[in-house]
Each structure stands twice: as C-alpha cells, then as structure tokens.
C-alpha positions in Angstrom: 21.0 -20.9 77.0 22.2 -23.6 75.3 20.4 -25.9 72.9 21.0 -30.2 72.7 19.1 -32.8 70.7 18.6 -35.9 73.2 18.4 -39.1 71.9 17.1 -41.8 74.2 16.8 -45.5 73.5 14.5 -47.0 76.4 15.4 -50.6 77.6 13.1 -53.4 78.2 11.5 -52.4 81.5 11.4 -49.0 80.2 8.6 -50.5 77.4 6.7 -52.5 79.9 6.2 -49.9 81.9 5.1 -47.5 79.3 2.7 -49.7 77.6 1.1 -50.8 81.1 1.0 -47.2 81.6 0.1 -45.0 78.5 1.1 -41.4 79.2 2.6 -38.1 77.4 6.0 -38.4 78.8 6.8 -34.9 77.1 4.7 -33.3 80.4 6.9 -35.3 82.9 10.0 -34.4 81.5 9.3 -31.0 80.5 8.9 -30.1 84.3 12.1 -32.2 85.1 13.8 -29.6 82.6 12.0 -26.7 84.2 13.6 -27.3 87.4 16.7 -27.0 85.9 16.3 -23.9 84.5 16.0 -25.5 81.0 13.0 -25.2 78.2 11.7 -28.2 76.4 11.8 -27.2 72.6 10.1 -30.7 71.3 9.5 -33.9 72.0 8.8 -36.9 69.7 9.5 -40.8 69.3 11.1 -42.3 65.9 8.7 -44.5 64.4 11.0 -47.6 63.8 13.8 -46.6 65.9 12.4 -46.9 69.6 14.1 -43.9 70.7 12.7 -40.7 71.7 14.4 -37.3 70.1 14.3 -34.2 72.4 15.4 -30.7 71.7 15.9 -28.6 75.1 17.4 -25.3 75.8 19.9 -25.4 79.0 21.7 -22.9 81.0 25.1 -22.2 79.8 26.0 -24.2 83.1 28.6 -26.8 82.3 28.2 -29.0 84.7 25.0 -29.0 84.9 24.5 -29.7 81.3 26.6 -33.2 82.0 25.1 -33.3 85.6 21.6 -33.8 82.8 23.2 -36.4 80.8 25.0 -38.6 83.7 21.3 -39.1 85.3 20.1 -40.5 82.0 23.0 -42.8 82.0 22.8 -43.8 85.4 18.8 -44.1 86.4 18.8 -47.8 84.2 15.8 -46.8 82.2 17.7 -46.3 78.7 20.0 -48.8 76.6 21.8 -46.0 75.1 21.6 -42.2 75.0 23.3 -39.1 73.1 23.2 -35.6 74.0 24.1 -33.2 70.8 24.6 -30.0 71.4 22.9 -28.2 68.3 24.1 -24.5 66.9 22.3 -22.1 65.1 23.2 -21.3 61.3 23.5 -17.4 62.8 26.0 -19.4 65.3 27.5 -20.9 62.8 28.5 -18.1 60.7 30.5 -16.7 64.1 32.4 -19.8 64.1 33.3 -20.3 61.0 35.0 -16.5 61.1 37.0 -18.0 64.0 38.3 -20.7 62.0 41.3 -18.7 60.6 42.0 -18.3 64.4 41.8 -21.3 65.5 44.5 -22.3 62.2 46.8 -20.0 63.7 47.0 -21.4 66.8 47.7 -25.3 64.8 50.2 -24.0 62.8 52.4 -23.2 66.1 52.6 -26.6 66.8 
C-alpha cells in the first residue's frame, strides 16, 4: 500500500450543496476508497483554508492511483486539488542509502 495526503479545494456549487445538505463526508468517501482497495487514514477540513486534507492508503497500483486523482479533476466539484504521496521516516532512511546510487548513475552523464 501506498500512502497520499489529498488536498481538495471545493468550488462554489460544491459549498452550496454542502451547507443545504450538512453531512460527514469522511463516510461517503471512505467507502468510495474501499472500493478501490484503499483505507481512509483521516479526514479533516482546514479552518481558513476551505479545503479538506485526506490521508489514504492505496494499492501499489499505478494507474489506479492517477485513475483516483483524474476523477477528482474531472467530476467539477473542486477548484484545485493535490495528491502527495507521503513516506515513512523508516522509508526514508531506505532512500536516503540509495542516494549514493542514484549519484552514480548522474555522474555518467
């Protein structure tokens, strides 16, 4: 699994529709992710920044992953959106031992 920090920013319609009808929106979207094969980690809105932060696991599915973020783009609810995908510090440290590899490879050039 994979793990991303979504960062929606609903449009106009988006806020009419929620403040006409008050809902958790963290239920509706955690069974979207479900489907997928995905877990919803959290969920929460920025107070003073209108957009809502979510942290979701994904299979390690490419296409998929993008598959996820071209339906944001596309379904005309959201005025921007950002999918980060987050590592681990444990991750981290196995990267970081890479880096001498990945030097290697520019110095070729």
């Amino acid at each position: 699994m994979r793990t991303f920090l979504f960062i929606g920013e609903p449009n106009a319609a988006a806020w009419k529709f929620m403040i006409e009808n008050p809902a958790d929106r963290q239920k509706a979207a955690e069974k979207g992710i479900k489907k997928l094969g995905g877990k919803m980690l959290s969920y929460h809105w920025g107070v003073g920044t209108g957009r809502n932060y979510i942290i979701l696991q994904m299979p390690d599915d490419i296409e998929l992953i993008q598959a996820n973020y071209l339906t944001r783009l596309g379904d005309g609810l959201l005025v921007s959106c950002t999918m980060i995908e987050l590592m681990s510090s444990e991750a981290m440290v196995g990267a970081l031992k890479r880096v001498p590899e990945v030097k290697a490879v520019d110095d070729i050039r």
